[in-house]
C-alpha positions, 0 to 999 in steps of 0.5 A, spaced: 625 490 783 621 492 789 625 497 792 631 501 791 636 498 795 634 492 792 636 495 785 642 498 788 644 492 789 643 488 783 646 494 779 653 494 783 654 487 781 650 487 774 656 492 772 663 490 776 661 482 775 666 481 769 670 485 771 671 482 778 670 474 775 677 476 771 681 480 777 679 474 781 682 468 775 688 473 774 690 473 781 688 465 781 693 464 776 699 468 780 698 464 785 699 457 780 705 461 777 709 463 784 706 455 786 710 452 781 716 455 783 721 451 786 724 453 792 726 447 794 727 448 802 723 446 809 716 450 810 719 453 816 725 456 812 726 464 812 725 462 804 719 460 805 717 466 809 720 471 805 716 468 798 709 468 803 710 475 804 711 477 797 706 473 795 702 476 801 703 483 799 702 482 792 695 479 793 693 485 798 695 490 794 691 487 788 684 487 792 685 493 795 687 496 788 680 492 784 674 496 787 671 501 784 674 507 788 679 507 783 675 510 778 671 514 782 679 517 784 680 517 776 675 521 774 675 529 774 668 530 777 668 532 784 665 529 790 660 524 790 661 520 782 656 515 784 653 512 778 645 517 777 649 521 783 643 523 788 636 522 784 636 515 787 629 515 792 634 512 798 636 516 804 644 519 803 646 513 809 644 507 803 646 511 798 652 511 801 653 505 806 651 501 800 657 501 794 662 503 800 660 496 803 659 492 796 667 495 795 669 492 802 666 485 800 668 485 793 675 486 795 676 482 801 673 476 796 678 478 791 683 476 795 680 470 800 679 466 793 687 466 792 690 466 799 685 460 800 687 457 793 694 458 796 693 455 802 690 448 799 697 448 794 702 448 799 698 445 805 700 450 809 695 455 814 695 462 810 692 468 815 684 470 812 680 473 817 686 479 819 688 481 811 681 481 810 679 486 816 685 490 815 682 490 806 677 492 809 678 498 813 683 501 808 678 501 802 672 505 806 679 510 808 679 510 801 672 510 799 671 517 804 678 520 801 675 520 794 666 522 796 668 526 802 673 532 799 669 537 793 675 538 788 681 534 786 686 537 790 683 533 796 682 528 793 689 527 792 691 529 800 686 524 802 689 519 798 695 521 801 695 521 808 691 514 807 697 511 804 702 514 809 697 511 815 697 504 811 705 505 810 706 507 818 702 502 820 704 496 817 712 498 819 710 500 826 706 492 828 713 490 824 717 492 829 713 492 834 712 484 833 720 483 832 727 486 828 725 481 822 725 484 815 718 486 813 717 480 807 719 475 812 715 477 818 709 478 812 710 471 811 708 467 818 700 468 820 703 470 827 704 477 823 696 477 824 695 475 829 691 481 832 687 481 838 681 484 840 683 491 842 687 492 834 680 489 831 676 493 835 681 499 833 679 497 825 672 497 826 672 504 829 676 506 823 672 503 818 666 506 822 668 513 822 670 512 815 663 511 813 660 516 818 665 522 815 662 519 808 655 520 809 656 526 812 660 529 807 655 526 801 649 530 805 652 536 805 653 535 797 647 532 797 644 539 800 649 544 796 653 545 801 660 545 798 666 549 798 672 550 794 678 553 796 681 554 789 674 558 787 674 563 793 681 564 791 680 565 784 674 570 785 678 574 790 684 575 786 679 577 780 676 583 785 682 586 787 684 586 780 678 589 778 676 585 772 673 577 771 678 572 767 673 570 761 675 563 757 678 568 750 680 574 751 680 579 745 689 578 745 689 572 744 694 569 739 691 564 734 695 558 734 700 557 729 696 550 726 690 544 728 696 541 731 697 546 736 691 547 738 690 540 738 695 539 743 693 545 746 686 541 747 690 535 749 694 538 755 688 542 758 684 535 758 690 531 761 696 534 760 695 538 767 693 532 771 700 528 769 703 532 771 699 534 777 699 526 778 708 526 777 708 531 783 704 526 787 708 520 786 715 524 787 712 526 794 710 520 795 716 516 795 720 522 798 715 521 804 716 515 804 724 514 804 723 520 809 719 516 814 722 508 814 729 512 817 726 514 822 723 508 824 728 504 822 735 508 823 739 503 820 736 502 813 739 504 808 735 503 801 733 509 799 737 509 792 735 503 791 728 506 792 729 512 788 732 508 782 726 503 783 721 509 782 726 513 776 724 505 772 717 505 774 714 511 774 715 512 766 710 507 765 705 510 771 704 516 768 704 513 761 697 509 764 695 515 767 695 518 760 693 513 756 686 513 761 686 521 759 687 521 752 681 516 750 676 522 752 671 516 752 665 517 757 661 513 762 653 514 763 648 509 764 652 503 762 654 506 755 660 507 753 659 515 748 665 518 744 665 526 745 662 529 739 667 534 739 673 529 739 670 525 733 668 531 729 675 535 729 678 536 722 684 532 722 685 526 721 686 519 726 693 519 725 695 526 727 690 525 732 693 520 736 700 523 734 698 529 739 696 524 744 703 521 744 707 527 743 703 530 750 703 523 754 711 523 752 712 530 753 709 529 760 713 523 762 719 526 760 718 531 765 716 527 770 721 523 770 725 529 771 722 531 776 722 525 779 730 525 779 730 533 781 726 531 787 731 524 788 737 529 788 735 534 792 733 528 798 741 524 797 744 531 797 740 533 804 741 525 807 748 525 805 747 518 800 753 520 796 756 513 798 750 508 796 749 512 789 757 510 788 757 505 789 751 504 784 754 508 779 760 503 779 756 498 778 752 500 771 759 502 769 763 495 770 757 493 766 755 498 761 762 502 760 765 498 755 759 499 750 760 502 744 756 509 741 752 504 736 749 500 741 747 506 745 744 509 739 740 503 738 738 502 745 736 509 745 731 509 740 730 501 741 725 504 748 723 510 745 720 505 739 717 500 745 715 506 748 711 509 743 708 503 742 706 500 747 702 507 749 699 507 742 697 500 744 694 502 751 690 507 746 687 500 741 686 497 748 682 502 752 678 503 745 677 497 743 675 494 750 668 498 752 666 495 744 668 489 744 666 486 752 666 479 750 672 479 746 676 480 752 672 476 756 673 469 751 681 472 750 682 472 758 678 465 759 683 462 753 688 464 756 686 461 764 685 455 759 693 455 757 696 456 764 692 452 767 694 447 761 702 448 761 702 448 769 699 440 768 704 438 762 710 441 766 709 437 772 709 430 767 714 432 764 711 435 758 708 429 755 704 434 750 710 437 747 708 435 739 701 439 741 706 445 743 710 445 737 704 445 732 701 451 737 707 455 737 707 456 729 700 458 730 700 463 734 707 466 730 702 466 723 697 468 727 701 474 729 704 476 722 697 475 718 695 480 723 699 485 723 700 485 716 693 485 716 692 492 721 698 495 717 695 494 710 688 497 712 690 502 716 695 504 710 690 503 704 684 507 708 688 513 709 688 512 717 695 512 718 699 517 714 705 517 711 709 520 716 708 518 722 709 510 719 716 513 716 718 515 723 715 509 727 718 504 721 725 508 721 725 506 729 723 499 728 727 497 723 733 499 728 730 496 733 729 489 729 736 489 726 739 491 734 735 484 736 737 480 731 745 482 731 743 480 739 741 473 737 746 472 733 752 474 737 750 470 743 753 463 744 748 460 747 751 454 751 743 450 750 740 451 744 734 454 743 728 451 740 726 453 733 719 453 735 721 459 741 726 463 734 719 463 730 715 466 735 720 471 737 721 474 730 714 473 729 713 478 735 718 483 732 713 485 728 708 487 734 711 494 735 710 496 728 703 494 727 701 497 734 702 504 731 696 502 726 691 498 731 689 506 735 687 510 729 683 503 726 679 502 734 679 511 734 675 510 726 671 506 729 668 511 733 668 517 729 666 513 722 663 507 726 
């Protein structure tokens, strides 16, 4: 390269290239998917407008979601994370300007690609120049939320008062354009529609958040920084005479290596999920605060509350699968911590304490989740909304006996543990094996693509489904069979946590097929569709083999 900008440059898209390639198809094949849906109405129609929206703001909240300030927000180094950090031979503005800019583009493409590709499948103009400013500026407030503060903390303020700017904003342009639902008026282009006073107020925006930036980088650059939790920590330490040291003499030994594994595992991640789960309860707590104040006559905060109760299980998951890989990023490389791969115990114990850590602080951010959600209904009296929920549920469920709560029960605490042990598999397998995803994401296109095709000539290619539906249903029992044999006769997974797991999953397989059996289906249901979901019974048992099989190949390579 003959200059550092130069090099900057091709970096950035040397390194994010696939990943943008693939975030770019998959919302491509949303956008097929949610076009082969029949709606069945004029283009004018509320309808219309409402699945618009939805798909409107799926696709903003994709692009805004794909760059690489995400992971910068992911990681435990505070400040600026940039990639070499400040050795590169440019000034702070290009060292700065540079990847914050290249976000904002990539991002703006990721959603002009499938807003365009929307645009030519149902003949109808799709707003792009508005969306793409509005992208643009939210993820250079974003960027600046996570580069400008010095300590995680900040971090998380910064990234918080983006989003409730963002959040306010929209419902604040909402009504005042019109008293139509937010969905529906998402979906006309009317709703970006702005004029030049608004784009002026988005640049400036973005300006400022790219000036704040570099200023706080440079002040980083020159060792300028300060934290608020080390000056307290140093103050208290005088006043008690004494310096907190990292082993004291009283210290207790633990009880056993599993102990202090997970003691070690909750040191490392366990505090930033729980950390993370208070976040997210505030943030839902701010939000169902402020859209009455906006909009006096809503009334959806139960149902907000209880979307959250559902969904938040499987964020904190996420956020604790990403902290129990250990794994560690520099020059491109992907290296597995000395410490981690040279413990003295074996895999299986090893991901047993990730679990239990990751279960343990889902549980209690759930609870927190509900503690925070009864406090609000007691404060904004929503006693009546939650009534008639409840009245609800129990018309539906009151009649089932304690059996099939036993077996619901441990039926999800069976799916639960095994998609986290496969969120585990995936995160190390992944950084190994790059072009095996990449093959299996372009198989996948091919598919859907393949099946949008057929559907709409009345699937003339349905003998060539049949043979591939027995296919991929032997392909997954020899697999898992495979995975369970090697992890057993290895020695990677033991006994017992096989014991445990297959107890569970022989309720879990018993449950479903006692379901099948006792429903009456009024069409019949292909023998083929039968052989691919028994097949797939067998996925959460042989999922508990796949993390310590991908956590051997770095300790034993």
């Amino acid at each position: 390269m003959q200059t550092p900008l130069q090099a900057m440059i091709w970096e950035l898209w040397r390194t994010s290239r696939g990943e943008l390639l693939i975030r770019i198809g998959w919302l491509c094949i949303f956008v097929l998917l949610a076009w082969c849906v029949p709606v069945g109405m004029g283009a004018n129609s509320p309808a219309v407008d409402v699945i618009n929206g939805v798909l409107i703001l799926m696709l903003m909240l994709a692009s805004i979601a794909s760059p690489t300030w995400m992971l910068q927000f992911d990681r435990n180094q505070a400040g600026f994370s940039f990639r070499l950090g400040f050795v590169r031979p440019v000034s702070t503005t290009v060292l700065v300007v540079v990847p914050t800019v290249y976000t904002m583009v990539t991002a703006a493409i990721c959603f002009l690609v499938p807003e365009t590709l929307l645009g030519l499948l149902r003949g109808t103009f799709m707003p792009i120049v508005g969306p793409a400013v509005v992208i643009a500026s939210i993820v250079a407030c974003f960027t600046a939320a996570t580069w400008s503060p010095t300590t995680v903390i900040g971090k998380m303020v910064g990234l918080a008062g983006v989003i409730g700017g963002a959040v306010w904003l929209v419902v604040y342009h909402s009504q005042s354009i019109g008293s139509e639902p937010l969905l529906m008026a998402l979906g006309k282009s009317s709703f970006f529609d702005f004029g030049w006073q608004i784009y002026v107020v988005f640049f400036a925006v973005t300006t400022l958040a790219l000036v704040a930036t570099v200023v706080a980088v440079d002040r980083q650059r020159h060792g300028d920084r300060w934290r608020f939790g080390s000056f307290v920590a140093a103050r208290v330490a005088r006043l008690r005479g004494r310096q907190r040291t990292l082993a004291s003499p009283t210290t207790k030994p633990f009880a056993s290596r599993f102990a202090a594994q997970c003691w070690y595992e909750m040191r490392r991640y366990g505090s930033r999920m729980l950390v993370m789960s208070a976040f997210c309860a505030l943030l839902v707590l701010a939000l169902v605060s402020i859209v009455p104040l906006i909009q006096p006559r809503w009334q959806g905060g139960p149902i907000v509350w209880l979307m959250a109760l559902a969904l938040c299980p499987f964020v904190y998951q996420i956020i604790g699968a990403d902290g129990a890989l250990g794994l560690r990023q520099k020059q491109g490389a992907t290296r597995f911590p000395a410490f981690d791969a040279t413990r003295a115990m074996s895999n299986d114990r090893l991901i047993a304490c990730k679990l239990l850590v990751i279960a343990a602080c889902s549980l209690i951010g759930w609870l927190g989740m509900g503690i925070v959600a009864g406090l609000h209904t007691v404060v904004a009296g929503d006693w009546q909304m939650w009534g008639k929920i409840g009245e609800t549920v129990s018309q539906a469920v009151g009649g089932t006996s304690v059996t099939w709560w036993i077996a619901g029960i441990s039926s999800a605490a069976l799916l639960y543990i095994s998609s986290t042990v496969g969120l585990l598999a995936l995160g190390l397998w992944l950084p190994s094996h790059p072009r095996l995803f990449q093959v299996v994401s372009l198989a996948l296109y091919l598919q859907i693509a393949l099946m949008i095709w057929d559907a709409r000539h009345d699937w003339s290619l349905r003998p060539l489904w049949v043979v591939y539906g027995y296919t991929i249903a032997l392909t997954i029992v020899v697999g898992c069979v495979v995975a369970l044999k090697k992890a057993i006769l290895s020695g990677f997974l033991g006994k017992r946590l096989f014991g445990c797991v297959f107890c569970l999953w022989g309720i879990y397989a018993i449950s479903i097929i006692t379901l099948y059996l006792s429903a009456a289906p009024a069409t019949p249901i292909p023998t083929v569709v039968v052989v691919l979901a028994g097949s797939s019974l067998l996925i959460p048992l042989a999922a508990v083999a796949f993390a310590p099989l991908a956590l051997a190949s770095y300790r034993h390579a």
